[in-house]
Backbone as JSON, one array per atom type, in Angstrom:
{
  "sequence": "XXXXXXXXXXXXXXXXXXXXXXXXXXXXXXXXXXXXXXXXXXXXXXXXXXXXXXXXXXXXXXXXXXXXXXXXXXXXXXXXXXXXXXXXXXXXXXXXXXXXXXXXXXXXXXXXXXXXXXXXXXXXXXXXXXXXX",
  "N": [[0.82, -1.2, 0.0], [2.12, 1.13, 0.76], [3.51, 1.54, -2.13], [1.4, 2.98, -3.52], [0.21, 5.02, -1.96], [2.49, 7.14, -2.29], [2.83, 7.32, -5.34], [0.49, 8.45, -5.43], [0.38, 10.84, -3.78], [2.96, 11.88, -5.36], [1.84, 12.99, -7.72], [0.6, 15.52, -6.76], [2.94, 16.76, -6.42], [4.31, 17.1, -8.87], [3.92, 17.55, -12.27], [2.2, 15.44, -13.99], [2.4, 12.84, -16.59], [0.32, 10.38, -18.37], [0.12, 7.88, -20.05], [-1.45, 5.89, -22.92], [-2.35, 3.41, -24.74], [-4.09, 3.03, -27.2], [-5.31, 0.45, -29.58], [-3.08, 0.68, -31.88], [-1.45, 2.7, -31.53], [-0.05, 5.36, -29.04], [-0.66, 7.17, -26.94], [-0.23, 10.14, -25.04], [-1.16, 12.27, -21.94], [-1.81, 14.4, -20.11], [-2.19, 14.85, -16.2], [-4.97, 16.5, -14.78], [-4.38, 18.87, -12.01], [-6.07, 17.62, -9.15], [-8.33, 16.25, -6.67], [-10.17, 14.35, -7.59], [-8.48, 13.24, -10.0], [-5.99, 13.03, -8.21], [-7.31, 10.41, -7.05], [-7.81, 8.79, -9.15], [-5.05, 8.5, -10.33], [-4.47, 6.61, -8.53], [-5.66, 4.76, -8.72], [-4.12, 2.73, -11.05], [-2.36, 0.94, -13.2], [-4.7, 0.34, -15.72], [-6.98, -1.59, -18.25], [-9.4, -0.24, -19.77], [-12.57, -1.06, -21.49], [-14.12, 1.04, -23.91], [-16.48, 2.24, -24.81], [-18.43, 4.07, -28.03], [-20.09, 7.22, -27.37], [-22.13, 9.24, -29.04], [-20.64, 9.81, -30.92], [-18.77, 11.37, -30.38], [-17.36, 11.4, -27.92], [-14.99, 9.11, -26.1], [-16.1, 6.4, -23.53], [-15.46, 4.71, -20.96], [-15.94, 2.2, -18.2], [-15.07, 2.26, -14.44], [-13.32, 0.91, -12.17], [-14.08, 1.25, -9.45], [-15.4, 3.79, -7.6], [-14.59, 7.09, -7.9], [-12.94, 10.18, -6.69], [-15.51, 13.0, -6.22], [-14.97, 15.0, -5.49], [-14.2, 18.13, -6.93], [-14.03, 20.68, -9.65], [-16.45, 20.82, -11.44], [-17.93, 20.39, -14.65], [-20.02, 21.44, -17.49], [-19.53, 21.48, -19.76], [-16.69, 20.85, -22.49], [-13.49, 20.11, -23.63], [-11.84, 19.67, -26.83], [-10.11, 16.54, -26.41], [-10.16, 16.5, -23.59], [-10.1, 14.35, -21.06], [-12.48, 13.02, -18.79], [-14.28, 13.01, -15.9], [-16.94, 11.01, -15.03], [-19.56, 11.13, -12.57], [-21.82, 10.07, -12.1], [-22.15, 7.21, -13.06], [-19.28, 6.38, -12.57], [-17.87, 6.35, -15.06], [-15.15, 6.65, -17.34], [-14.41, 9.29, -19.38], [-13.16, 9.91, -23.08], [-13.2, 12.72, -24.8], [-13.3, 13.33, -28.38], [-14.29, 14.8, -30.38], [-16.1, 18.0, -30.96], [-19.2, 18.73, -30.22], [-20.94, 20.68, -30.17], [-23.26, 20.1, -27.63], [-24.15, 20.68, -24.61], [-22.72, 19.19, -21.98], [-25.02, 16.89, -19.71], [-26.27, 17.71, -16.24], [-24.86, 16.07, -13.21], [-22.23, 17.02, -14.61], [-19.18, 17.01, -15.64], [-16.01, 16.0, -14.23], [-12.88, 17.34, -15.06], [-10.38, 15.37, -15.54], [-7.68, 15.25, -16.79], [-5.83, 16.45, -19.29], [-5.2, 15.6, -23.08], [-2.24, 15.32, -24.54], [-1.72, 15.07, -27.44], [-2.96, 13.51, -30.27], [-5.31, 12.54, -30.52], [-6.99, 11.9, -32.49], [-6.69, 8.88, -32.44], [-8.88, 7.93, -30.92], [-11.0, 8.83, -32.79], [-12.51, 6.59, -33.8], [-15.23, 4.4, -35.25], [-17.18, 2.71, -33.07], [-16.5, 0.01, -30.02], [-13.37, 0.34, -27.9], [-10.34, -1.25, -26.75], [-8.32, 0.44, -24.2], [-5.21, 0.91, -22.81], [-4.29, 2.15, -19.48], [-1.64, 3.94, -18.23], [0.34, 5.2, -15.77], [2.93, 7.6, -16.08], [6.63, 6.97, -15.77]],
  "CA": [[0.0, 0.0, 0.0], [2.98, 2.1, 0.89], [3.46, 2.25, -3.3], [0.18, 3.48, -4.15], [0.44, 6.22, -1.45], [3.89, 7.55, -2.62], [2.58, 7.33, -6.36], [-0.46, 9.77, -5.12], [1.67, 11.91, -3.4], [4.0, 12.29, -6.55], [0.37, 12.92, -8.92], [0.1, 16.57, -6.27], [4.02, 17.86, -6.69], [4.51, 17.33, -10.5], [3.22, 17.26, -13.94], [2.14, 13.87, -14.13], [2.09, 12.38, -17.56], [-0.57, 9.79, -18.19], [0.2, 6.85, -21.21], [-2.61, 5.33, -23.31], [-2.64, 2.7, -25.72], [-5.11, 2.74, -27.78], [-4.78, -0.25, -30.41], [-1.86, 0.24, -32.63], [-1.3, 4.05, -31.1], [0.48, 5.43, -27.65], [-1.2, 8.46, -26.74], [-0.02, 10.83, -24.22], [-2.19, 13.33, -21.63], [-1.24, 15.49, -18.11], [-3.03, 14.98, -15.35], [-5.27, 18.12, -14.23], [-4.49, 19.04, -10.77], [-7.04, 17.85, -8.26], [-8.64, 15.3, -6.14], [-10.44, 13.42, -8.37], [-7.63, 13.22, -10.69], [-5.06, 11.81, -7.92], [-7.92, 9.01, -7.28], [-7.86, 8.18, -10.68], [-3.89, 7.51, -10.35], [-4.16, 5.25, -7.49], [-6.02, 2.73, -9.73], [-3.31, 2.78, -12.59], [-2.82, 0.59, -14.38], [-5.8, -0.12, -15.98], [-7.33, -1.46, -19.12], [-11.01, -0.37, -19.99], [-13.02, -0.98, -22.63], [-14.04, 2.43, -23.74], [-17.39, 2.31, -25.85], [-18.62, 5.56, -28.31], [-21.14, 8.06, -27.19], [-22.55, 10.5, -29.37], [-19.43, 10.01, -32.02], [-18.27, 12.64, -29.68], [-16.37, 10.71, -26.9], [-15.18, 7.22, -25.71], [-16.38, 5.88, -22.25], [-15.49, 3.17, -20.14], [-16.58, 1.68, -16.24], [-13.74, 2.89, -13.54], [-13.98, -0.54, -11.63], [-14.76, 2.12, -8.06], [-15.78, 5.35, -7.58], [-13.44, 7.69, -7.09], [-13.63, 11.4, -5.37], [-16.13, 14.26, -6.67], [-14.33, 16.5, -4.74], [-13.44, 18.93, -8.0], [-14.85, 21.38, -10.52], [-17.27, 20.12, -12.27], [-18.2, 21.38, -15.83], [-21.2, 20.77, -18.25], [-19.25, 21.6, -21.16], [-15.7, 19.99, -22.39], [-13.19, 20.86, -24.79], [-11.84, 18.15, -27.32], [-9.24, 16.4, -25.73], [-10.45, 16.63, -22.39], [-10.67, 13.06, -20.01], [-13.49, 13.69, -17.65], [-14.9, 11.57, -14.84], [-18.97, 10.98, -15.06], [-19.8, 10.27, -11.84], [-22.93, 9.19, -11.46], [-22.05, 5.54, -13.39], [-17.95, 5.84, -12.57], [-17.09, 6.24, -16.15], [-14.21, 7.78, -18.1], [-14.32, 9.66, -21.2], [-12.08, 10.63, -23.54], [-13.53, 13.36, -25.72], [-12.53, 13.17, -29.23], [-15.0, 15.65, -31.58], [-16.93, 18.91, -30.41], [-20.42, 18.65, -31.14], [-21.41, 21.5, -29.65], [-23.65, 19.86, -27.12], [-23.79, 20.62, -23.26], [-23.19, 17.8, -20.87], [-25.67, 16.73, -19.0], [-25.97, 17.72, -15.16], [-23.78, 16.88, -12.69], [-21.37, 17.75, -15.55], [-18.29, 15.87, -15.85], [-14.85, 16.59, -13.42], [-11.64, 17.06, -16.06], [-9.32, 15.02, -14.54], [-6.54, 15.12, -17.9], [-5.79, 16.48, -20.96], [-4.57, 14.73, -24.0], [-1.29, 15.86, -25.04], [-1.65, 14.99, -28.57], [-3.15, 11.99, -30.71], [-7.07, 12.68, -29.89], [-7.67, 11.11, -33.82], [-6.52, 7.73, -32.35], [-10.28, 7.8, -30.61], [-12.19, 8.71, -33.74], [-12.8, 5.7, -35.11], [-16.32, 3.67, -34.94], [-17.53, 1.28, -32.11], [-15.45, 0.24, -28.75], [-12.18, -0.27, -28.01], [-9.71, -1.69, -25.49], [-7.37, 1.49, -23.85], [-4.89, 0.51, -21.41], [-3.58, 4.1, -18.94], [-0.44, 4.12, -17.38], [1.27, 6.6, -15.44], [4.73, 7.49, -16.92], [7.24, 7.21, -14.13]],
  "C": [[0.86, 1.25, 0.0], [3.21, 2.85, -0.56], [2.54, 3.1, -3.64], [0.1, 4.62, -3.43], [1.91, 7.28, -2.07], [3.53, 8.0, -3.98], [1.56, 8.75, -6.44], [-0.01, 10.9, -4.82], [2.35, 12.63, -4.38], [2.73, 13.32, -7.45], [0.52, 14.84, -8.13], [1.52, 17.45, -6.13], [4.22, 17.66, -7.91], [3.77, 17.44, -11.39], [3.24, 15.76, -14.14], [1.9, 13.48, -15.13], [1.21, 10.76, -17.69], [-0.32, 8.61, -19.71], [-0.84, 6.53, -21.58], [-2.28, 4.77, -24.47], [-3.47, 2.17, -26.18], [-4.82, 1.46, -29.23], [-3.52, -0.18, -30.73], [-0.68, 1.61, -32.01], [-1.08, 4.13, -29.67], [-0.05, 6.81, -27.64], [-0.71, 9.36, -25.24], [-1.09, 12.01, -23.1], [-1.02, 13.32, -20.11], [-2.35, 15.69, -17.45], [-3.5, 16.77, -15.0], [-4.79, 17.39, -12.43], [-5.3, 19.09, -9.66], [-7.42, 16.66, -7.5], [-9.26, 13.99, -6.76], [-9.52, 12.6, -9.24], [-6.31, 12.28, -9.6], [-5.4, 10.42, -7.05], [-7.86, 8.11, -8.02], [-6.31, 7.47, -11.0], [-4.3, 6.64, -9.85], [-4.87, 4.37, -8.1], [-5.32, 2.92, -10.7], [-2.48, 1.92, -12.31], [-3.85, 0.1, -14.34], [-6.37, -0.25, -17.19], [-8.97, -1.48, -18.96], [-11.56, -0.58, -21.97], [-14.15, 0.47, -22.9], [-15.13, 1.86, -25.27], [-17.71, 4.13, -26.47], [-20.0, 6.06, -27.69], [-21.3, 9.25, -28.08], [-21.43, 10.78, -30.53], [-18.74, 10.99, -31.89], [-16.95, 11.76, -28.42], [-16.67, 9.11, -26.73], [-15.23, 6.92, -23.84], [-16.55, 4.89, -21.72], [-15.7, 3.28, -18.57], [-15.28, 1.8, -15.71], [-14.66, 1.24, -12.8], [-14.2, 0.39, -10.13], [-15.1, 3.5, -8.59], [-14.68, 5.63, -7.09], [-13.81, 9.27, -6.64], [-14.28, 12.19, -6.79], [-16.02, 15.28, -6.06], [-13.53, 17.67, -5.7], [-14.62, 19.37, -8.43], [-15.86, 20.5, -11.21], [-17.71, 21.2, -13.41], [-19.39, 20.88, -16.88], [-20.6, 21.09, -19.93], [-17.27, 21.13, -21.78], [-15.04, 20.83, -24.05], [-12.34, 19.14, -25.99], [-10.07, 17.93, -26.94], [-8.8, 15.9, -24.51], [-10.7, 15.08, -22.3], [-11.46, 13.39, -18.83], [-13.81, 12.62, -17.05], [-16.43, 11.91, -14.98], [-19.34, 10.31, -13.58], [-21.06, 9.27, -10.98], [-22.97, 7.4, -11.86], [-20.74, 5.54, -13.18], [-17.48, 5.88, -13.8], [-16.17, 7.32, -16.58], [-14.14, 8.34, -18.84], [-13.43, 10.23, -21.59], [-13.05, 11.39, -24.88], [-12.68, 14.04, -27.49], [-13.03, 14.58, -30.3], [-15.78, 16.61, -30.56], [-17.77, 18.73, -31.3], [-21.5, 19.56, -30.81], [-22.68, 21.16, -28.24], [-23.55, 19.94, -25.51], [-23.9, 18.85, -22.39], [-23.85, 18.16, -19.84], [-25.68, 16.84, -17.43], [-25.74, 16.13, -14.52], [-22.95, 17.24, -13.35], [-20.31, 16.55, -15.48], [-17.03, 16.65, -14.54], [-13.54, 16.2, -14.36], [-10.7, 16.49, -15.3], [-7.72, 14.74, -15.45], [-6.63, 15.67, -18.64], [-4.97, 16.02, -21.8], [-3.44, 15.69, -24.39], [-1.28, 16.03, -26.85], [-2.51, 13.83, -28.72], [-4.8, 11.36, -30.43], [-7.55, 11.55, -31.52], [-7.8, 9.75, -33.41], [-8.19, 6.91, -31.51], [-11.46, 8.31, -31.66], [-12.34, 7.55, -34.75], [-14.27, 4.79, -34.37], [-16.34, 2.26, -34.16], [-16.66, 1.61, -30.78], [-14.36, -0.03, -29.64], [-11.19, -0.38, -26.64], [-8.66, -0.49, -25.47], [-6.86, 0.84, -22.62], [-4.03, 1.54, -21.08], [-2.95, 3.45, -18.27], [-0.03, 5.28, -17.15], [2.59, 6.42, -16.01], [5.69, 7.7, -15.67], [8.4, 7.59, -14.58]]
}
């Protein structure tokens, strides 16, 4: 347990870079700065299967809840990884479709560094996040 504390810890003095392999593609993102966000480390690694919504973002099941102790926003920019927390899921927002999200809103807990195309493509798909150490 001692790792997983130490790892959290690290997530609230640096720029934490965030890995994602999406199929054939390594995608990069930086943690936002907040509570939710160094919940979301302490379960890493993790592969989800990340279905489409709205041909706008991909969303997969967080196997717990983690904190809603952060901003919350009803609107997202493309790029953005948000937490949903009323079902625990993740999204990674790929296309603006001008559409508000739905209350409670979402809590940004990343943004993609680059490589957002590697989530526009039709149906699910398996993403597995690592922290970069």
């Amino acid at each position: 347990m001692l790792c997983g504390v130490t790892k959290v810890a690290s997530v609230k003095q640096r720029s934490v870079k965030l890995r994602l392999r999406v199929e054939d593609s390594v995608v990069t993102a930086t943690l936002v700065d907040n509570k939710t966000s160094r919940d979301l480390a302490s379960l890493l690694p993790l592969t989800l299967t990340m279905n489409d919504l709205f041909r706008r973002e991909k969303y997969g099941h967080l196997p717990k809840a983690i904190s809603r102790e952060a901003k919350r926003s009803r609107s997202f920019e493309v790029g953005d990884i948000g937490y949903w927390s009323p079902s625990h899921d993740l999204a990674v927002f790929y296309r603006q479709d001008g559409e508000a999200i739905p209350t409670p809103g979402i809590i940004v807990v990343a943004k993609l560094d680059s490589g957002v195309d590697a989530f526009d493509v039709p149906g699910s798909m398996k993403v597995r996040i690592d922290l970069v150490e």
